[in-house]
N, C-alpha and C positions, 0 to 999 in steps of 0.2 A: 374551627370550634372543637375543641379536646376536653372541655369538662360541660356536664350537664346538673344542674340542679331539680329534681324531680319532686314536687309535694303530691304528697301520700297521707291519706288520714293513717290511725296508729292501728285500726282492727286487723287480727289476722288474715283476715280474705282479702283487705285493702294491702294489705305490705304483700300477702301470694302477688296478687296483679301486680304492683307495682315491681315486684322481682323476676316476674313473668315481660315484661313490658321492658326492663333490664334489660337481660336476657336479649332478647328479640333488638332491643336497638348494638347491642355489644357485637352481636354474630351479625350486623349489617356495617358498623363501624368500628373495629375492632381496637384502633387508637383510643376508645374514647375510655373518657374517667364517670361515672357519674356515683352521685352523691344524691343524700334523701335527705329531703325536709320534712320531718313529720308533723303530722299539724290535728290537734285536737279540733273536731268541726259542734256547731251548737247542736249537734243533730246525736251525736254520737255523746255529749254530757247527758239532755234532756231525754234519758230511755225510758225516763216512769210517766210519761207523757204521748199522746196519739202527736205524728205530725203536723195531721191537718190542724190541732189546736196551737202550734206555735209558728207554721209561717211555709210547713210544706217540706219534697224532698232537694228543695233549694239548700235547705239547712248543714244536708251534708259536700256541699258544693262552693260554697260563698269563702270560705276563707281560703281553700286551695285558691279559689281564683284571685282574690285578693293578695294572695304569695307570687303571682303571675306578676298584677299591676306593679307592685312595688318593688319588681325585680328580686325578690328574693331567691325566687325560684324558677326555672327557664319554661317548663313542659309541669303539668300534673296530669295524674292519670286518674277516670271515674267511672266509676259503673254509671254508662250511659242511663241506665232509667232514672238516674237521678239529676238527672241534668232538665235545665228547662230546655220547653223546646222553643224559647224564642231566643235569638243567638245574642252574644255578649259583642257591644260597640266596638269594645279594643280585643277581645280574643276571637279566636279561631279553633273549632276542633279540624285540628290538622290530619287525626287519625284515626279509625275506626277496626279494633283489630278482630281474627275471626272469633267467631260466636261458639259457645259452649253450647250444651243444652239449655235450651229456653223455658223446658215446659217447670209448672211447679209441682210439686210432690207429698205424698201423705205421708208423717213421719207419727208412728206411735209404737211404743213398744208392749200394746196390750193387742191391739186390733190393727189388720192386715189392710183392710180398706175403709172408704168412707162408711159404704154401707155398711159396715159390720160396726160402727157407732151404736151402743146403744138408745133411745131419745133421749133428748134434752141434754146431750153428751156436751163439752165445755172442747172450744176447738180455740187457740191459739192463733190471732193474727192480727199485725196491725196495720194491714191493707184493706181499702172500704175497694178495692177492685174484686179481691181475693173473696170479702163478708159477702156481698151483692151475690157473687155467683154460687160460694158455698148456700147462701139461703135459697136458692134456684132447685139447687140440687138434693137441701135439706132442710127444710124450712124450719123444723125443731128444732134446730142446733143453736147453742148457746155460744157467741163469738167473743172471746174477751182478751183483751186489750194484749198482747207479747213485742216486746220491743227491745232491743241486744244486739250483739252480735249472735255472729250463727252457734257458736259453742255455750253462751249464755243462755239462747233459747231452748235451746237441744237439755240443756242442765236442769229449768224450770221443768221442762215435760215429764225428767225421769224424777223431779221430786215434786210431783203427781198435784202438780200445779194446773195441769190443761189432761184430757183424754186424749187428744192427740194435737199436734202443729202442721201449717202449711208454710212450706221452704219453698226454696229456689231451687233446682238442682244444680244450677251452674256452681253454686257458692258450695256443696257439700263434697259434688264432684272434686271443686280445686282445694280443697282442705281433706282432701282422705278421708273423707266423713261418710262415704256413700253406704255404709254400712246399714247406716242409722235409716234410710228409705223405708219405708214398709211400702209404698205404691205408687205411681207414677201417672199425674193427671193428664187424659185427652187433652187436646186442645180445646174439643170441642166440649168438652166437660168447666175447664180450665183455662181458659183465653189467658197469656201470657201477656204480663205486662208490657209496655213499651220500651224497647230496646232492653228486655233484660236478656243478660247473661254475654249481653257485649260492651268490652272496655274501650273505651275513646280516651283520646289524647288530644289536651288541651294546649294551646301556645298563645302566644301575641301575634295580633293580627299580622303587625310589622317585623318580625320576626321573620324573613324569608326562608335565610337560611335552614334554620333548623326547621322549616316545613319540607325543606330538600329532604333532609338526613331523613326525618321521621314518613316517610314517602314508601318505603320498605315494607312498613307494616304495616299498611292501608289493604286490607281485604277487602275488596272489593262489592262479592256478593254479599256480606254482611251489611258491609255500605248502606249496599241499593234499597236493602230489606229494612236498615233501618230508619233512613231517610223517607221512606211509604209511610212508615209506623208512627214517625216524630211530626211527621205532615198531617196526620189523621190528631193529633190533638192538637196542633198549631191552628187547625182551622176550625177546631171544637171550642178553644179555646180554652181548656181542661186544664185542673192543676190536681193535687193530693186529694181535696174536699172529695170528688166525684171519682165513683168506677167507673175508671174507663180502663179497656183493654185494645188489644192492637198487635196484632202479631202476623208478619207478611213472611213468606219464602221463596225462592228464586229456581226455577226450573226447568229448561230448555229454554231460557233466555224472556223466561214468565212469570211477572210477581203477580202472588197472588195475595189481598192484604184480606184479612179477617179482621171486623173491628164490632165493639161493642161496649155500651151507654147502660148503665142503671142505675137503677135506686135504691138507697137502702133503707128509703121510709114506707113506699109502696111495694118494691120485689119490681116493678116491672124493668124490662127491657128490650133493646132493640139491636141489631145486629144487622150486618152487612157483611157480604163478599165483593169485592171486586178483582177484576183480571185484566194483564198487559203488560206489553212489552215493558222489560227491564229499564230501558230507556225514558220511559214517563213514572217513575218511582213516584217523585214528590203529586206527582198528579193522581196519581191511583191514587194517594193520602188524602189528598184533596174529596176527592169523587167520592170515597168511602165518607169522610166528615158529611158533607151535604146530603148522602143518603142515609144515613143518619138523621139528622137534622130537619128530613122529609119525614120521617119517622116521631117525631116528636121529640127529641132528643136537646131539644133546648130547656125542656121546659125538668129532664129529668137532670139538666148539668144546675139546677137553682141549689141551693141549698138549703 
């Protein structure tokens, strides 16, 4: 196998990865050709819209894969938190590669932290993971709607569209943007969403081969940490509608997953730790969901 065809949506941070994910298969197969499919996803048209009102972050995922089916394209590459986590019949994430910073970040170019928001201050987000826990943290804060890419967002803030935005770091880090940070959320302040800030790589089930090739850039620890985290909504049974967060890490051979359920009509929430061996990842995911769930947390996944 000597050429690859790779579908990439078109935003900057998506073409970084994807030349990032380049990269990384070329210096393991140096023979090879590869080529990009760029592919406009409904997710990335529909920006003056919440996702949860048009179908979820399926949206930015469903036509790379549909480039998979119909052979157009061998491999695509996604920012795992946008992936479901119930797996595709005919595909395979073949690869998981390692993890940037996970945590999310306070970007304003007037005020240095949250606290230092004035009330009633207008915050930037269109994650009901991100709303839920900012009103935890500040119940007066005003949430409205931000949807773009990362330079689109960044653009609305300095024309004083929001008092400040909550980012990714991973996305500002791989774009030379990290300028633009003004603070850097706990975890425990800021539960990270599911598998963010790690890229997977998508193939055909039957596709052997190139799950060989793409076998190089399988990080392992990121793996384990995400497979905990993608298990913790699989068994919630979560989609965009509800905050849920979920962020596990790997440590002397020890995942520890952190996860957590809310609401954004009541504030409340419920939270879990659980700990173990590396080796029972999907099961720690598991264990976290049901304690959860002992918690009351069915009744905050309604809508």
């Amino acid at each position: 196998m000597n050429k690859i065809t790779m579908a990439t949506r078109k935003s900057p941070l998506a073409l970084w990865q994807s030349e990032y994910v380049k990269n990384l298969l070329i210096r393991a197969h140096p023979h090879l050709q590869i080529h990009f499919l760029e592919v406009t996803t409904t997710g990335d048209v529909k920006t003056h819209i919440a996702l949860s009102a048009i179908g979820g972050k399926n949206l930015f995922v469903k036509e790379l894969q549909s480039a998979l089916l119909t052979r157009e394209a061998d491999i695509a590459v996604h920012s795992i938190k946008d992936l479901s986590c119930t797996p595709h019949a005919s595909l395979v994430l073949s690869a998981i590669c390692e993890r940037e910073d996970p945590r999310d970040v306070f970007v304003s170019p007037r005020y240095k932290t949250l606290a230092e928001l004035p009330l009633h201050a207008v915050v930037g987000t269109s994650s009901p993971r991100r709303e839920c826990q900012l009103k935890r943290l500040r119940p007066d804060l005003q949430c409205k709607l931000l949807r773009g890419n990362v330079e689109t967002r960044i653009n609305k803030l300095l024309n004083h569209e929001y008092d400040a935005i909550i980012l990714a770091a991973a996305g500002l880090i791989r774009l030379g943007l990290q300028n633009h940070i003004s603070d850097v959320f706990s975890p425990a302040d800021m539960l990270p969403a599911i598998g963010q800030a790690a890229i997977g790589i998508e193939c055909r089930r039957d596709d052997h081969e190139l799950q060989k090739m793409l076998a190089p850039l399988h990080h392992l620890p990121t793996a384990l940490c995400v497979t905990a985290e993608r298990a913790v909504n699989f068994h919630l049974g979560g989609d965009c509608f509800t905050p849920i967060a979920a962020h596990a890490t790997l440590e002397h051979q020890q995942i520890t997953v952190s996860a957590r359920v809310g609401s954004l009509k009541t504030h409340e929430m419920v939270s879990t730790v659980q700990q173990g061996p590396h080796h029972q990842a999907a099961e720690l995911g598991y264990r976290a969901a049901q304690h959860l769930l002992s918690q009351g947390a069915k009744k905050l996944l309604q809508p």
